[in-house]
C-alpha positions as CSV (number, residue, x, y, z in Angstrom):
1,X,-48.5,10.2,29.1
2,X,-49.0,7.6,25.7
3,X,-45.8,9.8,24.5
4,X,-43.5,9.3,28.0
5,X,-44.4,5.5,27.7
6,X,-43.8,5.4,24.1
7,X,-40.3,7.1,24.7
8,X,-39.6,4.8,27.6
9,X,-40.0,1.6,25.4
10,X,-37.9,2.7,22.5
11,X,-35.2,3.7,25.3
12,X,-35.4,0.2,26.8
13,X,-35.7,-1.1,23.1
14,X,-31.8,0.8,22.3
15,X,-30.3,-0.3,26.0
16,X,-31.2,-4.1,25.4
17,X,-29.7,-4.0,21.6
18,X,-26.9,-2.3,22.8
19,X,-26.5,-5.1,25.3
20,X,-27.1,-7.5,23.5
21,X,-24.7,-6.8,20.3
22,X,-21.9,-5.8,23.0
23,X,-21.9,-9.8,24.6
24,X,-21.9,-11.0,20.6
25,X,-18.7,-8.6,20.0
26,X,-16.9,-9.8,23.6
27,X,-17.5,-13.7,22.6
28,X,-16.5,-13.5,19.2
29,X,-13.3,-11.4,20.1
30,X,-12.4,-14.1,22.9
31,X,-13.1,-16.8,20.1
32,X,-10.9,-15.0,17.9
33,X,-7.9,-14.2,19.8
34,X,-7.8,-18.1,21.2
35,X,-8.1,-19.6,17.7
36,X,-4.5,-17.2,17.1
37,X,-3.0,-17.8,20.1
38,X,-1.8,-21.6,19.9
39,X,1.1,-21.4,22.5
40,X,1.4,-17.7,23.9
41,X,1.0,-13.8,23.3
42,X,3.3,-12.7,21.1
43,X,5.9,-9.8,21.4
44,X,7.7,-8.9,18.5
45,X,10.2,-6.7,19.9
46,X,11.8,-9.3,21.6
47,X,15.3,-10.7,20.6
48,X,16.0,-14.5,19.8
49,X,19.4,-15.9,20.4
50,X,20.0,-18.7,19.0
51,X,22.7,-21.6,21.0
52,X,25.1,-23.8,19.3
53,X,25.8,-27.4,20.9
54,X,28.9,-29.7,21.1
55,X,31.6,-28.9,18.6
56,X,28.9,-26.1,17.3
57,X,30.5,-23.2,15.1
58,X,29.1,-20.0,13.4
59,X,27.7,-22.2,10.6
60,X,25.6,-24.6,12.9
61,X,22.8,-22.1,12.6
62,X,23.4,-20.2,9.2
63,X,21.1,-22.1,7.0
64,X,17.8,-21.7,10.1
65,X,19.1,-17.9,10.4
66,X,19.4,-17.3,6.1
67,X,15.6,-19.4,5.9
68,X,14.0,-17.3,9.3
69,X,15.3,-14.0,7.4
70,X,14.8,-14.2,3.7
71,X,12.1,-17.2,3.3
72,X,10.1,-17.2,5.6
73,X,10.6,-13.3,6.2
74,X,10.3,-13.6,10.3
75,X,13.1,-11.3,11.6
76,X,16.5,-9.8,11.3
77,X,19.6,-11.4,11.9
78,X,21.3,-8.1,13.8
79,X,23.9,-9.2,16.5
80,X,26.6,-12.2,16.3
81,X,28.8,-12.5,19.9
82,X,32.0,-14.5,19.8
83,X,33.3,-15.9,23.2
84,X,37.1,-16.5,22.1
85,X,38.5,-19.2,24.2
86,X,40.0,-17.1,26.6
87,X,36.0,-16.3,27.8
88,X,36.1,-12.5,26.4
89,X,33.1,-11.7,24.5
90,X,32.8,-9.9,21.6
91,X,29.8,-8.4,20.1
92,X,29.5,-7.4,16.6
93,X,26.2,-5.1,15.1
94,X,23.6,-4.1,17.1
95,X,19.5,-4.0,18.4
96,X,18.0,-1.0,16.6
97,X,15.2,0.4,18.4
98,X,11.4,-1.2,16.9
99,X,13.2,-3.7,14.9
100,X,10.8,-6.6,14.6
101,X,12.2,-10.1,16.1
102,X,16.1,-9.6,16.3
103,X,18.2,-12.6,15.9
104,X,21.1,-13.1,17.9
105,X,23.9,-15.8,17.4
106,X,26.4,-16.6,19.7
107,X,29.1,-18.9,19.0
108,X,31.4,-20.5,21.7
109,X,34.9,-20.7,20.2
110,X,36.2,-23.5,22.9
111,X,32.9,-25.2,21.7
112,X,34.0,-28.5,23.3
113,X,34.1,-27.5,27.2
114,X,31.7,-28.5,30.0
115,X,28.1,-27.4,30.3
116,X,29.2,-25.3,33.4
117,X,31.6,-23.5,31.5
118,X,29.8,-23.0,28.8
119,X,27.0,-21.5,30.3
120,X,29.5,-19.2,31.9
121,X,30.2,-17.9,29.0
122,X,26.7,-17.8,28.0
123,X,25.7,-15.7,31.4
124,X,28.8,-13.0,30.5
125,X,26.9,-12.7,27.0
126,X,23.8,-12.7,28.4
127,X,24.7,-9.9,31.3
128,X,26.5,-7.7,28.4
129,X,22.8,-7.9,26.7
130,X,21.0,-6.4,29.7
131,X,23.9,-4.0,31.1
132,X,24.5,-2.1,27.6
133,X,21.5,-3.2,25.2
134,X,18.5,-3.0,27.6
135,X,17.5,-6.4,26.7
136,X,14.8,-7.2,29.4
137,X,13.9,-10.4,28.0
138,X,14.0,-12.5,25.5
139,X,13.9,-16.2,23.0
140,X,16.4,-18.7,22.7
141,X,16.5,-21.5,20.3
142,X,19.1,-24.6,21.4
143,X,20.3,-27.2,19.9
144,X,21.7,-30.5,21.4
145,X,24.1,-29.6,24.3
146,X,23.0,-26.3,23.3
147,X,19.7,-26.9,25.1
148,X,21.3,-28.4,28.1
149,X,23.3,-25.0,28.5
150,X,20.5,-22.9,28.1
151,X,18.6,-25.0,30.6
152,X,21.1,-24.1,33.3
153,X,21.8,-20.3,32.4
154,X,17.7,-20.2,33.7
155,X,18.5,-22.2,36.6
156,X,21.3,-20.2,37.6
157,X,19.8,-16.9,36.8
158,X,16.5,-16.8,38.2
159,X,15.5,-14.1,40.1
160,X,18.8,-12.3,39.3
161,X,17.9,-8.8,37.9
162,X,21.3,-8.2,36.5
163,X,20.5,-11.0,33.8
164,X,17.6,-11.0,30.8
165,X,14.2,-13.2,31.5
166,X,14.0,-16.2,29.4
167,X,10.3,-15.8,28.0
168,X,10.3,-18.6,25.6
169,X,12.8,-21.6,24.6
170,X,13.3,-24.1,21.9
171,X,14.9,-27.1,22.4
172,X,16.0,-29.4,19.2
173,X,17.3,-33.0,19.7
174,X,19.0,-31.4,23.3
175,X,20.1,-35.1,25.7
176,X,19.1,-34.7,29.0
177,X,19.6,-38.1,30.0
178,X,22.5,-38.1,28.3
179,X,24.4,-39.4,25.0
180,X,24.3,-43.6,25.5
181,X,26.0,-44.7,22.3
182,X,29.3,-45.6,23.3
183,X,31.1,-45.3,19.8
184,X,29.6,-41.4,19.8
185,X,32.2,-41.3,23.4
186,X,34.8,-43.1,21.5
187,X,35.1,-40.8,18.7
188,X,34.9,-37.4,20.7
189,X,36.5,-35.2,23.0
190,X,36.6,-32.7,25.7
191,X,35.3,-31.9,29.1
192,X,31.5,-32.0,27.4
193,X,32.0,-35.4,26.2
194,X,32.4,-36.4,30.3
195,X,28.7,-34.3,31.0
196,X,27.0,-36.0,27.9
197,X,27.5,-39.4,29.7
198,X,24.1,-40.7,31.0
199,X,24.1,-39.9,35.0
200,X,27.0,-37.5,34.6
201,X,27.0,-35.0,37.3
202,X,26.3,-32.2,34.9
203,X,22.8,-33.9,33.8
204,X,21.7,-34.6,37.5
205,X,22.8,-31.2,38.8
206,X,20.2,-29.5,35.9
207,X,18.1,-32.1,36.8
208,X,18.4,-31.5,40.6
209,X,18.0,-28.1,40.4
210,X,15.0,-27.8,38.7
211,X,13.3,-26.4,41.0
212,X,15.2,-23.3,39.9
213,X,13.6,-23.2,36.7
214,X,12.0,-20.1,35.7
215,X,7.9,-20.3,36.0
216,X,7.7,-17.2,33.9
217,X,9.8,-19.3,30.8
218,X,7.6,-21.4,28.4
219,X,9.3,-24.2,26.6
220,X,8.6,-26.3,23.5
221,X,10.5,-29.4,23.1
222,X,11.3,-30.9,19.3
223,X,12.7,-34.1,19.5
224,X,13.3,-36.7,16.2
225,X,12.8,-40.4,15.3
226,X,14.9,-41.4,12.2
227,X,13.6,-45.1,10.8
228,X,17.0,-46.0,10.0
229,X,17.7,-46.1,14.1
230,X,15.6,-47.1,16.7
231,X,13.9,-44.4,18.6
232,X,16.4,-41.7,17.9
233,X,17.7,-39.1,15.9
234,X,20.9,-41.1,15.5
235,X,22.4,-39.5,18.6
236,X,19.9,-38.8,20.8
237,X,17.0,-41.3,22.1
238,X,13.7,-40.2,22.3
239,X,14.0,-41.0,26.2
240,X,16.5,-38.4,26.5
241,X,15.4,-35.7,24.2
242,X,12.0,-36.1,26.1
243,X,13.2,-35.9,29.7
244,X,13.6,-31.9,29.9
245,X,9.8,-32.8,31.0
246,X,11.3,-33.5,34.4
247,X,12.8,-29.9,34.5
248,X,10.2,-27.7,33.0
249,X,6.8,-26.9,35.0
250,X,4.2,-29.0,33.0
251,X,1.8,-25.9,32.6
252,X,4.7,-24.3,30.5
253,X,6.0,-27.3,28.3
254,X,5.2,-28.3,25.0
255,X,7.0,-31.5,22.9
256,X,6.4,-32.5,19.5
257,X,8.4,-35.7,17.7
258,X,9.2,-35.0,14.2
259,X,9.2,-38.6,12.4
260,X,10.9,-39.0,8.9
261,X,14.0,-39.9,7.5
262,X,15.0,-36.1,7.6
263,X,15.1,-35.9,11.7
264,X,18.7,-36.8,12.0
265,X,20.8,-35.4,15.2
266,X,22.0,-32.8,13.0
267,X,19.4,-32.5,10.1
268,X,16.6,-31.3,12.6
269,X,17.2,-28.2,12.7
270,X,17.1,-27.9,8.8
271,X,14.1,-29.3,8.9
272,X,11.0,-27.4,7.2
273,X,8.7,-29.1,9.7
274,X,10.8,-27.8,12.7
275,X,11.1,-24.5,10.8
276,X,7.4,-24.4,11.0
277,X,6.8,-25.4,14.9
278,X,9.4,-22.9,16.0
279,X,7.4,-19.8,13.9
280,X,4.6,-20.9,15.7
281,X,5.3,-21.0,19.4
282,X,7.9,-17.6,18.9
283,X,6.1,-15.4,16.5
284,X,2.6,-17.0,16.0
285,X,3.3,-17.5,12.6
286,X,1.9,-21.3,10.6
């Protein structure tokens, strides 16, 4: 009898240690994986196209695509598209199988059109991607008007299954209220210059339809301050660069303000600060 009751203790002894090492192991994995995991999970199969704004060209994004690559070792520049201005697309290299974070650039060659049209031509990429690439899902990163664009391919595509799921976005110095400087109307051209207007019909149709806006895509915001202007980049006021926060569902947005002399309209997305905040919330990387 003393040996069954000694046998039953030391079984009773094992089942409590055994309990209580696996609660120790589940709390410090939760702590773990939410100390790494800042914005969102992280999926590095997923392709990152990257959007050009007004007057954008294949250099707008070389420098942020040469640094992502060879710096800061992050992914693979392995596609460029070119819409020509006729609205054909052409796609040069390809997505190999397991490569980890392909980059994608895209450049509009009639880089001066409306937002409409624009993201037209950004939907007929975009399709090409899912029909003959398999791409499911995937990044962008915007800049300027670029953001505006990419704002309306999700509004226009939700719930369409012929086009890819927008999981996460970046959006640098992008004017959702609008460009109010006069002199930058002045010196510019084309049908965007019209949508860039504060209260255009371009900017209150995103607006309007954000309802439209994709729950499942998270969204981090970078706006600039310069000194040398007052509450902008030098193009874009902080009021404007901040208002996508009337289009994105709060539980998915995210905004930083990068303040510094180097947070000009076009120097922000050369800057080492946005470098950073953009590795984080895609990649988890900091």
């Amino acid at each position: 009898m003393r040996k069954k009751s000694t046998m039953g203790r030391m079984a009773s002894i094992f089942l409590f240690t055994f309990f209580l090492l696996s609660v120790f192991f589940i709390t410090w994995r939760s702590k773990h994986v939410d100390s790494n995991d800042s914005f969102a999970s992280i999926e590095p199969q997923i392709p990152t196209i990257f959007v050009h704004g007004y007057k954008g060209t294949m250099r707008s994004f070389q420098h942020m695509l040469h640094r992502f690559e060879y710096d800061y070792r992050w992914g693979t520049k392995s596609m460029v598209i070119r819409v020509d201005r006729m609205g054909i697309v052409h796609i040069s290299g390809t997505i190999p199988q397991n490569l980890k974070n392909p980059f994608i650039q895209i450049v509009f060659e009639e880089n001066r059109t409306s937002i409409e049209e624009t993201a037209n031509s950004l939907k007929k990429a975009m399709r090409l991607l899912k029909e003959n690439y398999s791409v499911d899902e995937l990044y962008i990163v915007a800049h300027s008007m670029g953001g505006l664009v990419s704002t309306k391919y999700i509004e226009d595509t939700n719930n369409l299954k012929d086009y890819p799921i927008v999981r996460k976005m970046v959006v640098i110095g992008s004017p959702f209220q609008g460009i109010e400087q006069e002199s930058y109307h002045k010196l510019n051209t084309g049908k965007a210059i019209i949508d860039l207007k504060p209260d255009s019909h371009a900017l209150l149709e995103i607006l309007n339809n954000r309802d439209q806006f994709s729950k499942k895509t998270k969204v981090l915001n970078i706006a600039g301050i310069n000194p040398e202007y007052k509450d902008s980049d030098g193009v874009v006021s902080i009021q404007s660069a901040l208002s996508a926060r009337n289009i994105v569902p709060l539980e998915n947005y995210h905004e930083i303000i990068v303040k510094d002399k180097l947070a000009t309209h076009s120097g922000l997305h050369e800057h080492p600060k946005v470098d950073k905040y953009i590795g984080e919330f895609l990649w988890g990387y900091n």
